[in-house]
N, CA, C and O of each residue as an XYZ file, in Angstrom:
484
protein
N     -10.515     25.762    -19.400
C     -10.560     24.390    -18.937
C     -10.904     23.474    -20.119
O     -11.798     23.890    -20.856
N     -10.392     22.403    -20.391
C     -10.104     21.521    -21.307
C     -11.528     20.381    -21.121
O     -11.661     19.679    -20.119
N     -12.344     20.380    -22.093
C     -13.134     19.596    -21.626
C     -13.539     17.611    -22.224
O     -13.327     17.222    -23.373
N     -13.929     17.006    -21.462
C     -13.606     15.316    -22.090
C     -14.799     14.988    -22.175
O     -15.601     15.224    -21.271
N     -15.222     14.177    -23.674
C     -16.452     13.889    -23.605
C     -16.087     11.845    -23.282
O     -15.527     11.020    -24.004
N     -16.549     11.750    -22.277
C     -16.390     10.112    -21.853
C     -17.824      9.570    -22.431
O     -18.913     10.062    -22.136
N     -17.653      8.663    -23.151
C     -18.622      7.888    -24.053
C     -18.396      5.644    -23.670
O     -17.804      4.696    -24.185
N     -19.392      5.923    -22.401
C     -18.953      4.677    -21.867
C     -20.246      4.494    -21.471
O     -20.914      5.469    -21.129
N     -20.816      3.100    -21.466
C     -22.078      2.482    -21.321
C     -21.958      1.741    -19.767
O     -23.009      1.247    -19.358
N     -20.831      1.637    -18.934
C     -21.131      1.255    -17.490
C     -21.064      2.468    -16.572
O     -20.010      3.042    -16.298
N     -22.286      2.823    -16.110
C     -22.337      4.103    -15.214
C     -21.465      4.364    -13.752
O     -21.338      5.352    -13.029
N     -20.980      3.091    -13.703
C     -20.423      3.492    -12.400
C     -18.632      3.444    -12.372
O     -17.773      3.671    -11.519
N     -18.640      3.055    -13.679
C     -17.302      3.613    -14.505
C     -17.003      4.750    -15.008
O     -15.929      5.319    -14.812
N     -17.906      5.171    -15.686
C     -18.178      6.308    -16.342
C     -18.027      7.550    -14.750
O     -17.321      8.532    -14.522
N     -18.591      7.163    -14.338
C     -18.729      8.305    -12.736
C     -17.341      8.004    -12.155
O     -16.813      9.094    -11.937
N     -16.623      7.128    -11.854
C     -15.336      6.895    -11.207
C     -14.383      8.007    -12.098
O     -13.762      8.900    -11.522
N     -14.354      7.823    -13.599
C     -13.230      8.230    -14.886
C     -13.562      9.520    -14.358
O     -12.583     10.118    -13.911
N     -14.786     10.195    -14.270
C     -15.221     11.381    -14.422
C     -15.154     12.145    -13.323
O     -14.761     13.289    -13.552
N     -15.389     11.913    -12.278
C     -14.827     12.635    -11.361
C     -13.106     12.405    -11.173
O     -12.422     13.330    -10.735
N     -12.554     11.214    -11.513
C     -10.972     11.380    -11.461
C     -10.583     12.633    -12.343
O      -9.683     13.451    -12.148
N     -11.299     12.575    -13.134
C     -10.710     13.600    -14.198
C     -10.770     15.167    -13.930
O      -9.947     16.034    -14.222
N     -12.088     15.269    -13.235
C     -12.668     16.680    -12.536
C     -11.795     16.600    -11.469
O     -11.795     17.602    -10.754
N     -11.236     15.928    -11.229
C     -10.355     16.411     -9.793
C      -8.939     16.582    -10.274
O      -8.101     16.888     -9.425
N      -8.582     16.432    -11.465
C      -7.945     16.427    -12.153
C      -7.423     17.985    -13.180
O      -6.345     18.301    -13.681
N      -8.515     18.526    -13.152
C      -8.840     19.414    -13.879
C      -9.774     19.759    -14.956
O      -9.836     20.936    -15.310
N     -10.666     18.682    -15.640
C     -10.838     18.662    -16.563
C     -12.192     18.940    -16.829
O     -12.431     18.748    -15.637
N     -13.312     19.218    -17.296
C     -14.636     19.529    -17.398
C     -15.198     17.677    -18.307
O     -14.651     17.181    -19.292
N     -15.932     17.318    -17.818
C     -16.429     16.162    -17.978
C     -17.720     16.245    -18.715
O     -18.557     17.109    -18.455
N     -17.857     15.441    -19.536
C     -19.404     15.378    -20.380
C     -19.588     13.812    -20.644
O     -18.704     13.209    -21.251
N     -20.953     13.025    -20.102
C     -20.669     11.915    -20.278
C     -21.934     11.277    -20.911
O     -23.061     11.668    -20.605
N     -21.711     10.286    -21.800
C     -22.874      9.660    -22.566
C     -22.869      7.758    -22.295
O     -22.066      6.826    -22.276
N     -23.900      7.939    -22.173
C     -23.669      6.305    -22.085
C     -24.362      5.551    -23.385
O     -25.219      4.693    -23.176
N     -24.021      5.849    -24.550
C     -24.294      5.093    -26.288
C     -24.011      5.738    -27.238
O     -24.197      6.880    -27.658
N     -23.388      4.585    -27.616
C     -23.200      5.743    -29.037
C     -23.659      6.772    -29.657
O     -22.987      7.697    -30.113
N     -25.100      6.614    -29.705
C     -25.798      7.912    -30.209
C     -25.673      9.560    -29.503
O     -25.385     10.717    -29.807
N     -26.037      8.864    -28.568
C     -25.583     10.508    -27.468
C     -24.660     10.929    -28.204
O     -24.653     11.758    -29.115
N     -23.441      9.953    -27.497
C     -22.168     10.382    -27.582
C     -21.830     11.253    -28.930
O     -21.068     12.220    -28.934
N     -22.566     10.716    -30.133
C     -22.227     11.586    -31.224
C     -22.660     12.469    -31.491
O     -22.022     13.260    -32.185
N     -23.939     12.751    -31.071
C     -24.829     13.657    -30.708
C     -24.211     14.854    -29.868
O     -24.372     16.010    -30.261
N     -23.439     14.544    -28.604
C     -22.768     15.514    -27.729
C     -21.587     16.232    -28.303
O     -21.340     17.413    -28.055
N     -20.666     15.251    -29.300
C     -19.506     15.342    -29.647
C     -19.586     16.657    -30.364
O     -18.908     17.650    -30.105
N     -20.866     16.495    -31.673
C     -21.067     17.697    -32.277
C     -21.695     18.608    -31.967
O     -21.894     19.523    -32.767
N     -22.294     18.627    -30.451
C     -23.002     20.216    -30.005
C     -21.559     20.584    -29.287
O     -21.122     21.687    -29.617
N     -20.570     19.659    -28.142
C     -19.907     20.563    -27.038
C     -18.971     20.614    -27.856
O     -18.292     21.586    -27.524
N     -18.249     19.817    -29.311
C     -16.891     20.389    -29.779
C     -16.106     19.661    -28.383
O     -15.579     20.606    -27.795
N     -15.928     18.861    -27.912
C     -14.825     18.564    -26.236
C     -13.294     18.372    -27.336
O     -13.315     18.137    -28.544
N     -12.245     18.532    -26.588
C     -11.260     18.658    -26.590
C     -10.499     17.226    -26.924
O      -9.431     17.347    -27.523
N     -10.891     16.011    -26.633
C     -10.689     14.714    -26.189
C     -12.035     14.103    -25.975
O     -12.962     14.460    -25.249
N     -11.898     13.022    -26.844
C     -13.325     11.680    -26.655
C     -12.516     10.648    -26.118
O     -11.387     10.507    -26.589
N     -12.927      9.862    -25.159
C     -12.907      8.538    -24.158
C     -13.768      7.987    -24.542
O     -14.888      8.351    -24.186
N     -13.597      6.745    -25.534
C     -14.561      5.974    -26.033
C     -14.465      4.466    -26.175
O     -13.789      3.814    -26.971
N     -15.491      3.964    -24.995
C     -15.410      2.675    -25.019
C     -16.264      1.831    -26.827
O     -17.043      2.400    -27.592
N     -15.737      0.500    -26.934
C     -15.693     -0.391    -28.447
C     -16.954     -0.799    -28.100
O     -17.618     -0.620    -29.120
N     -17.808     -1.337    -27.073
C     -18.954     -1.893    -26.617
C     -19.728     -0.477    -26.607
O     -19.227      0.400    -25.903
N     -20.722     -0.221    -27.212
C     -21.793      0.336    -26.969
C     -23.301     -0.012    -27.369
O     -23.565     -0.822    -28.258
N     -24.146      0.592    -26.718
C     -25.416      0.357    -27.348
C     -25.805      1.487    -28.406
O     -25.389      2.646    -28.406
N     -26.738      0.872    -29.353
C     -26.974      1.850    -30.502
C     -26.325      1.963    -31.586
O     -26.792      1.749    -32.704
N     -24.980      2.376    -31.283
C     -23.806      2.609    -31.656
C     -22.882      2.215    -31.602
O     -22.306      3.297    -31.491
N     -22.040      1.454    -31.576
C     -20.686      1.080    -31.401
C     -19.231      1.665    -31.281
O     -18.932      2.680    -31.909
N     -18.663      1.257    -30.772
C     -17.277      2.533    -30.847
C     -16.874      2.777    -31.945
O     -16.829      3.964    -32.267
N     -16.408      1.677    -32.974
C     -15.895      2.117    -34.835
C     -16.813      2.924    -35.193
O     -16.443      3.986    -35.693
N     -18.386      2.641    -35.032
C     -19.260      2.990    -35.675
C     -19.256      4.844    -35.371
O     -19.151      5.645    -36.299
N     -19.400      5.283    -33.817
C     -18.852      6.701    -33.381
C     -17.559      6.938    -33.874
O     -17.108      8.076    -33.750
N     -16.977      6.190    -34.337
C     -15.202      7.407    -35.012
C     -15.548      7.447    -35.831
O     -15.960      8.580    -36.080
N     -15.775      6.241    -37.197
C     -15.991      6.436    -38.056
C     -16.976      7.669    -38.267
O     -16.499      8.631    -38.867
N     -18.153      7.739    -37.887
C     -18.893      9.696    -38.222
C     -18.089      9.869    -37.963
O     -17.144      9.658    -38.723
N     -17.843     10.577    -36.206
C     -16.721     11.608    -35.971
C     -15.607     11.805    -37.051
O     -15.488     12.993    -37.350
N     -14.713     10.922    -37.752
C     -13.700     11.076    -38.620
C     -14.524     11.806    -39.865
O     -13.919     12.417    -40.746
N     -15.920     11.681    -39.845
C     -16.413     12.017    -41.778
C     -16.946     12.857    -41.339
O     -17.604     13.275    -42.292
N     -17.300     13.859    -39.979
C     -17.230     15.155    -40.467
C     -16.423     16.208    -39.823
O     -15.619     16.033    -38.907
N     -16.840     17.751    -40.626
C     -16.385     18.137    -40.528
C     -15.497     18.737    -39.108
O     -14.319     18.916    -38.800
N     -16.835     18.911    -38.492
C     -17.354     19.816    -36.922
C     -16.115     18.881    -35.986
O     -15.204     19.437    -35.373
N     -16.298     17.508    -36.033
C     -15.534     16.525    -35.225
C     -14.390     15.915    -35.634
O     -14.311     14.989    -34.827
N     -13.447     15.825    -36.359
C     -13.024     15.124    -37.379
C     -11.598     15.229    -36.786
O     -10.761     14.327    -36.795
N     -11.475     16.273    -36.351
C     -10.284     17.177    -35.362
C      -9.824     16.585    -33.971
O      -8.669     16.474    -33.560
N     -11.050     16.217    -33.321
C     -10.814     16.164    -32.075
C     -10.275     14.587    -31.499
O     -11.002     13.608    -31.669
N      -8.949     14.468    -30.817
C      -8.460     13.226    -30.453
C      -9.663     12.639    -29.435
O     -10.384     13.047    -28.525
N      -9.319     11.036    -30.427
C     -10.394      9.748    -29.850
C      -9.099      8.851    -28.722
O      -7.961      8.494    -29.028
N      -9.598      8.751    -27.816
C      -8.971      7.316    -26.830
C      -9.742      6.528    -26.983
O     -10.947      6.750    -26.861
N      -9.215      5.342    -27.307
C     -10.258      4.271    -27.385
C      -9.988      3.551    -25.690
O      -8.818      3.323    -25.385
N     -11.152      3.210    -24.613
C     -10.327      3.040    -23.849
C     -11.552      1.531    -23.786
O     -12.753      1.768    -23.651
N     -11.172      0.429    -23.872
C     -12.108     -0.650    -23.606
C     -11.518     -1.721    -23.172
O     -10.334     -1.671    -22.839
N     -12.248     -2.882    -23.101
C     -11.723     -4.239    -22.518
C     -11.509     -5.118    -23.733
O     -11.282     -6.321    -23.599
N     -11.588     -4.450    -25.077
C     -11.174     -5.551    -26.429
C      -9.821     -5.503    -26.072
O      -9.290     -4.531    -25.535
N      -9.243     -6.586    -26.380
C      -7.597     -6.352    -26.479
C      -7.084     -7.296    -28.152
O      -5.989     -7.631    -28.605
N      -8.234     -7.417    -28.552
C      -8.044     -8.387    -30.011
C      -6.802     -7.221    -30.535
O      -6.331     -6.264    -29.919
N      -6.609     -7.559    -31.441
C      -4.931     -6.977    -32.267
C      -6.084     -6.702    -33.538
O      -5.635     -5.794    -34.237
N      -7.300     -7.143    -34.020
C      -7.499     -6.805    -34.934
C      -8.521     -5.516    -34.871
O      -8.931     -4.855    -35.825
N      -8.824     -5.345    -33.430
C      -9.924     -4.142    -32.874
C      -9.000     -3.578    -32.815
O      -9.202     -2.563    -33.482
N      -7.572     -3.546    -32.243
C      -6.699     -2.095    -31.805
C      -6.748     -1.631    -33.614
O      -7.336     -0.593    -33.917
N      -6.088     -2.494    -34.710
C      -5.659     -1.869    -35.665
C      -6.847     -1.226    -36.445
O      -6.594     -0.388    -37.311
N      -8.175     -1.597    -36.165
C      -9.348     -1.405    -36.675
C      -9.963     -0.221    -36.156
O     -10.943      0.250    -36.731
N      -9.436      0.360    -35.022
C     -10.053      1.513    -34.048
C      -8.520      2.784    -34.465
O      -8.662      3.990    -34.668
N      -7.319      2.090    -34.483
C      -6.036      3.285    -35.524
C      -6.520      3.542    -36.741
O      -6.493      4.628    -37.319
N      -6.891      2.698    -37.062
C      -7.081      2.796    -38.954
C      -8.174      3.749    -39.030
O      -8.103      4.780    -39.698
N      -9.179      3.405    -38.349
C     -10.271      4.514    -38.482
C     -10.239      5.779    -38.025
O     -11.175      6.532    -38.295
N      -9.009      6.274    -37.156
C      -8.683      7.117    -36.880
C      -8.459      7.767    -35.235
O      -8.099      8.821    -34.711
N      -8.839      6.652    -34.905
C      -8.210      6.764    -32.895
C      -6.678      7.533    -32.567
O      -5.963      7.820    -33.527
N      -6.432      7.702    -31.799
C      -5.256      8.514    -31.408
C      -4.663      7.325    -30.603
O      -3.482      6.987    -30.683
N      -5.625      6.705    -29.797
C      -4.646      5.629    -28.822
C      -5.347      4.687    -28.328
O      -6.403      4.999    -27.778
N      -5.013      3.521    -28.382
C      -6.456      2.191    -27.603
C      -5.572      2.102    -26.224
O      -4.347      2.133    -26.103
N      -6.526      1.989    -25.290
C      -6.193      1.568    -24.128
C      -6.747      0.566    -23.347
O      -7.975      0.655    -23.377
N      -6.327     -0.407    -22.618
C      -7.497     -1.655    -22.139
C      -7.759     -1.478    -21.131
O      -6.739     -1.638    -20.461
N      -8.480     -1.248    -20.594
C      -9.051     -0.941    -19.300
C      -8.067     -1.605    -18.426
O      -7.242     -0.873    -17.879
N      -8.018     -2.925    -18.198
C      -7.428     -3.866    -17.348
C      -6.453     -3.828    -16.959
O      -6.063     -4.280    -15.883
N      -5.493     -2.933    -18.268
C      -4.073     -2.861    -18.596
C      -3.404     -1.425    -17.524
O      -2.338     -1.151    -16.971
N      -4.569     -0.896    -17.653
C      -3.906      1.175    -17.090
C      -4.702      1.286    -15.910
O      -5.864      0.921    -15.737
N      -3.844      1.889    -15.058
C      -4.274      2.560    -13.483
C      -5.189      4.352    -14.450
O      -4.840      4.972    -15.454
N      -6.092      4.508    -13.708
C      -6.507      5.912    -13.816
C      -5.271      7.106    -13.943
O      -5.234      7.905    -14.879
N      -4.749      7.090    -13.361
C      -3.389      7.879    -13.261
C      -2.700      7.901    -14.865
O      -2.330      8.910    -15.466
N      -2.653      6.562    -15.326
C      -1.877      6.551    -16.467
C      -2.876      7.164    -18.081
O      -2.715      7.794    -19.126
N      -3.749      6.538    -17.412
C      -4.736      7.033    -18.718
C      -4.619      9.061    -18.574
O      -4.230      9.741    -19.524
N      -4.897      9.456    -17.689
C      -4.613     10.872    -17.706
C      -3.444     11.350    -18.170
O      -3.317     12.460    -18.686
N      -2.233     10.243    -17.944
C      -1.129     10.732    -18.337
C      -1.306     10.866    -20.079
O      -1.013     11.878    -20.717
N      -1.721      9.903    -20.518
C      -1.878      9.807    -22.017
C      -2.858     10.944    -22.402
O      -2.690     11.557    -23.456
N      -4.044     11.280    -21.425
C      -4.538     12.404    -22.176
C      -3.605     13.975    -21.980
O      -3.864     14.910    -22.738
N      -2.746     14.083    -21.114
C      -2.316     15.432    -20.901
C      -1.619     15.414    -22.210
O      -1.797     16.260    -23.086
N      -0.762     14.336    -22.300
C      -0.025     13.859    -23.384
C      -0.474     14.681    -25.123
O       0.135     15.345    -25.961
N      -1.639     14.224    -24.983
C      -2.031     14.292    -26.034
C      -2.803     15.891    -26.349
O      -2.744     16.425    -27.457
N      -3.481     16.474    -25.210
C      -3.682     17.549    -25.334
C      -2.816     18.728    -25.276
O      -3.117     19.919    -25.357
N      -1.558     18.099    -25.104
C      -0.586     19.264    -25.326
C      -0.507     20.193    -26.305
O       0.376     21.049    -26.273
């Protein structure tokens, strides 16, 4: 079983994504700040990070950027999935090494899974 570490600071978002996903198939691990989140990334190794740009502690660039500089994490595809839709956050969250930005507002649950099967192929 393929597991997702969701790194999102609204809990009752974070619980909606996460059980869609467990019903889905997927083993769920969830942090609500940056720090966790990077913290989790490098004990569970997950398959796929879901990472909202707003965090506390931490920030979303601020979590890829580590994740991209080391070793342990460096591998594992980032979704950026948030409510920025600036053009200079999408190219700023690719450049640093995201796999895909998504805007919350923009994607049904359904579609965002589609992009992760996508990607964990």
């Amino acid at each position: 079983m393929k597991t997702i570490l969701f790194i999102e600071d609204e809990p009752t978002f974070q619980k909606t994504v996460g059980q869609f996903l467990e019903n889905e198939g997927y083993q769920t691990e969830s942090a609500l700040d940056g720090e966790i989140g990077l913290a989790l990334a490098k004990k569970l190794k997950p398959d796929l990070i879901l990472l909202d740009l707003i965090l506390p502690k931490k920030d979303g660039f601020e979590v890829i950027e580590e994740l991209k500089k080391d070793a342990i994490t460096k591998d594992i595809p980032v979704i950026i999935l948030t409510n920025l839709e600036g053009g200079t956050d999408v190219e700023k969250a690719l450049s640093l090494g995201a796999t895909t930005y998504l805007v919350k507002a923009n994607y049904e649950l359904e579609e965002v899974v589609k992009k992760i099967k996508e990607i964990l192929q």
